[in-house]
N, C-alpha and C positions, 0 to 999 in steps of 0.2 A: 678925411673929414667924417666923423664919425653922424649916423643919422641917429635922430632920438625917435623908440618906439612910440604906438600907438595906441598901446597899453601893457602897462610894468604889474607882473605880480611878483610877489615880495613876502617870504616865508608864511603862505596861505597852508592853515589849517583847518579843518574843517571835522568838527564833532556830530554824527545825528544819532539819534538815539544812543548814545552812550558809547555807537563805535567811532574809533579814529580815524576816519575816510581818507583824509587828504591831512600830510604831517610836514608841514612845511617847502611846500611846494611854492618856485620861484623859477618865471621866465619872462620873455617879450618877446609880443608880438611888430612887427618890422611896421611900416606906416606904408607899405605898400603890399601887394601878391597874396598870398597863401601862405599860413603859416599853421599846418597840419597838428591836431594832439593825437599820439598813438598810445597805444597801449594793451595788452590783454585786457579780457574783461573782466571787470569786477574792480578796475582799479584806480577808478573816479574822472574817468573823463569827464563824465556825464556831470558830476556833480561839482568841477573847474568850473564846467560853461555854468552852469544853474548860482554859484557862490559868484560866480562875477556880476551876471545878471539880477543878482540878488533873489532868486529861487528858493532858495536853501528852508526847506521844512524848519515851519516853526519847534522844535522842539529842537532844534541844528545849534548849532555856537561856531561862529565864524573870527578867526582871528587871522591878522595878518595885514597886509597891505594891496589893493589894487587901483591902480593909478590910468585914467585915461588922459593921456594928457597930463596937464596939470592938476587936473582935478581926480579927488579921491571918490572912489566908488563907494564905498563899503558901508558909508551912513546914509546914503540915499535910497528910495526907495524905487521898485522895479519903475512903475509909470513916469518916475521924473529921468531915471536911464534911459528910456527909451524917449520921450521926447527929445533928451540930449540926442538924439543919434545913434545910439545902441540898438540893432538889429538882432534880431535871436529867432531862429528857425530852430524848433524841439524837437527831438528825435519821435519820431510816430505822429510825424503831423501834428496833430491836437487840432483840425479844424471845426468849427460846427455842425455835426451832421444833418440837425435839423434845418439849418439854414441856405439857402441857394446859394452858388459860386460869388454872385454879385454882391448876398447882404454880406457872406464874409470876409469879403476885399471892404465892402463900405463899413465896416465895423473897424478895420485897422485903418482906415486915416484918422490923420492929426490933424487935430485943432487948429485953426491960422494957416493951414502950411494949403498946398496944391498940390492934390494925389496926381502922381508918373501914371494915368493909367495905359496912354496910348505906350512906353516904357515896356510895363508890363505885359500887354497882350503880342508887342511885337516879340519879346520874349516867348510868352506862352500864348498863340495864340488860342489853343482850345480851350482856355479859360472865357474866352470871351464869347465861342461857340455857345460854350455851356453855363452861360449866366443865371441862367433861370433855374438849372438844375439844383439839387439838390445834395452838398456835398459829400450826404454818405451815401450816396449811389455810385459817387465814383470809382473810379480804380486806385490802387495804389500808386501809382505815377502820376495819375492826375491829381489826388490830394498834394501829393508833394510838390506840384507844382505849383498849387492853390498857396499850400503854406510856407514857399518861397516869396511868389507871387504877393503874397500882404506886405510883409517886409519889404519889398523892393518901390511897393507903394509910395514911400518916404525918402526922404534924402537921410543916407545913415554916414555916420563917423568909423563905424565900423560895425562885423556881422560876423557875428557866432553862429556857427550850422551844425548842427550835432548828427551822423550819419544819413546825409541827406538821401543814398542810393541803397540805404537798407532795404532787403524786400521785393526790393526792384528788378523788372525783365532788363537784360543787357540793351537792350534800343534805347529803353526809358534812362537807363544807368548812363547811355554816351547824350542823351539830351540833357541831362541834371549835371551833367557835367559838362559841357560847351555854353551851359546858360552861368556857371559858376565862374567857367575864364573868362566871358565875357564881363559879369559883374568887378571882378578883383582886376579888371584895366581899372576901375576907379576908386573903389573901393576894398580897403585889407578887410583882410578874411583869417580866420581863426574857427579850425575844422576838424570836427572829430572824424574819422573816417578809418574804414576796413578793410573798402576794396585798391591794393595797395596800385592796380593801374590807375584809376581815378588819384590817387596820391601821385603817382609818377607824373601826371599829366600838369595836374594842378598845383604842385605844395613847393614852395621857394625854401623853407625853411622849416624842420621837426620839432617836437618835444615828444620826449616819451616817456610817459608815468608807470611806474610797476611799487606794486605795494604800496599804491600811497605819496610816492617822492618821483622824484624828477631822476632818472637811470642816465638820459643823456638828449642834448641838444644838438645842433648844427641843422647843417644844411642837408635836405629831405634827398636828395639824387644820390652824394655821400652814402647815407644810411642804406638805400638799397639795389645800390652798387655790391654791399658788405650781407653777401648770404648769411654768414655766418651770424653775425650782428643781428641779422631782422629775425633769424630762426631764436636767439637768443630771449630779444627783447619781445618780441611779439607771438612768439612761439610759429610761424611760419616763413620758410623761406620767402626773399624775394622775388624769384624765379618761379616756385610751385605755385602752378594753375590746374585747377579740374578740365579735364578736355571737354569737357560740358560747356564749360564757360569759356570756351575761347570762340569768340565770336567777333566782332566789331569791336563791342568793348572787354565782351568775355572776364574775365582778370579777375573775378572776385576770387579773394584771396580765401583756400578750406581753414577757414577759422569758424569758431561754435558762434553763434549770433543772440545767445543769452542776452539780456540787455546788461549794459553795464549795473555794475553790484548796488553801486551807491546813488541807482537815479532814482 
């Protein structure tokens, strides 16, 4: 019995400034777990999540199809996405820095609905420590968990995370990731990610983008079982870790952390 995704994309194109970022790019995300996007950089992760999300720079032309559900994405705008349910964690946080822990949790609730807060602090609890602070005092693990922590605020249909352990010391990298398995028991998840043990740990299912198009899908364990395959598509073995980074969660994979091309 076949299960129907949780979101269908369907020959997405994406134009911004006159370059052709993404040329017909087509996948699904499962209605459950992890469902990972790889790729080298430069070659539109960033800017899949942002066209779904409906992100995509005014001067962009977005053609193609993305389907949540039954319902089409692609004419609506970002605030009525997100009230449906769509979760989007940006890559480099983007929280308010002039604002305390607390006003930028209370800026992301929704209207009508009843913010998860005790949810989220059981999660993070040093968010709740540090309410009063002020979010560019933080560290870079604590923003990140700040700007999961909003998102989690809400009941979502689904959550887009774009390198949420970029940056990241290893301790902080195995807390961002034990709060993300925790999350996708209930919620699919659809994840751009680097560190390819964070991927081993969390992703039920890959996509990999190179140039633009879709190089190859299946199932994420498959892919980097296949040295040869992830040295191919990603440009780093599955197995190469810096001895630096072998620690707890250690594992980030030596790849360059440019941000991607087209965000």
């Amino acid at each position: 019995m076949s299960v129907e995704p949780i979101l269908s994309v369907e020959n997405l194109s994406v134009r911004i400034a006159g370059l052709h970022i993404l040329q017909g790019v087509s996948f699904d995300v499962a209605p459950t777990g992890v469902t990972v996007l790889l790729g080298r950089n430069g070659v539109g992760k960033t800017t899949t999540l942002r066209a779904i999300v409906g992100l995509t720079p005014r001067n962009g032309e977005v053609r193609g199809t993305i389907r949540m559900g039954a319902q089409s994405l692609l004419a609506r705008p970002t605030h009525r996405l997100v009230r449906g349910g769509l979760g989007y964690v940006p890559e480099d946080r983007c929280v308010f820095a002039g604002l305390t822990v607390a006003e930028n949790l209370r800026l992301a609730e929704r209207r009508g609905t009843t913010p998860a807060y005790d949810k989220v602090f059981a999660l993070f609890p040093e968010l709740d420590r540090r309410g009063r602070q002020r979010a560019g005092s933080l560290s870079g693990g604590q923003q990140q968990m700040l700007a999961i922590g909003r998102v989690l605020l809400n009941d979502n249909r689904l959550l887009l995370v774009d390198e949420p352990t970029k940056g990241l010391a290893p301790k902080v990298v195995t807390e961002v990731a034990e709060v993300l398995e925790r999350v996708a028991e209930s919620v699919p998840v659809l994840l751009v990610e680097q560190n390819l043990a964070v991927v081993r740990r969390l992703a039920k299912d890959a996509v990999v983008l190179s140039a633009g198009r879709v190089a190859w899908t299946g199932n994420a364990q498959d892919l980097l079982l296949e040295t040869a395959l992830t040295k191919s598509l990603l440009g780093v073995g599955s197995g190469e870790v810096p001895a630096s980074a072998r620690s707890e969660s250690g594992l980030r994979a030596p790849q360059s952390r440019a941000k991607d091309g087209a965000a």
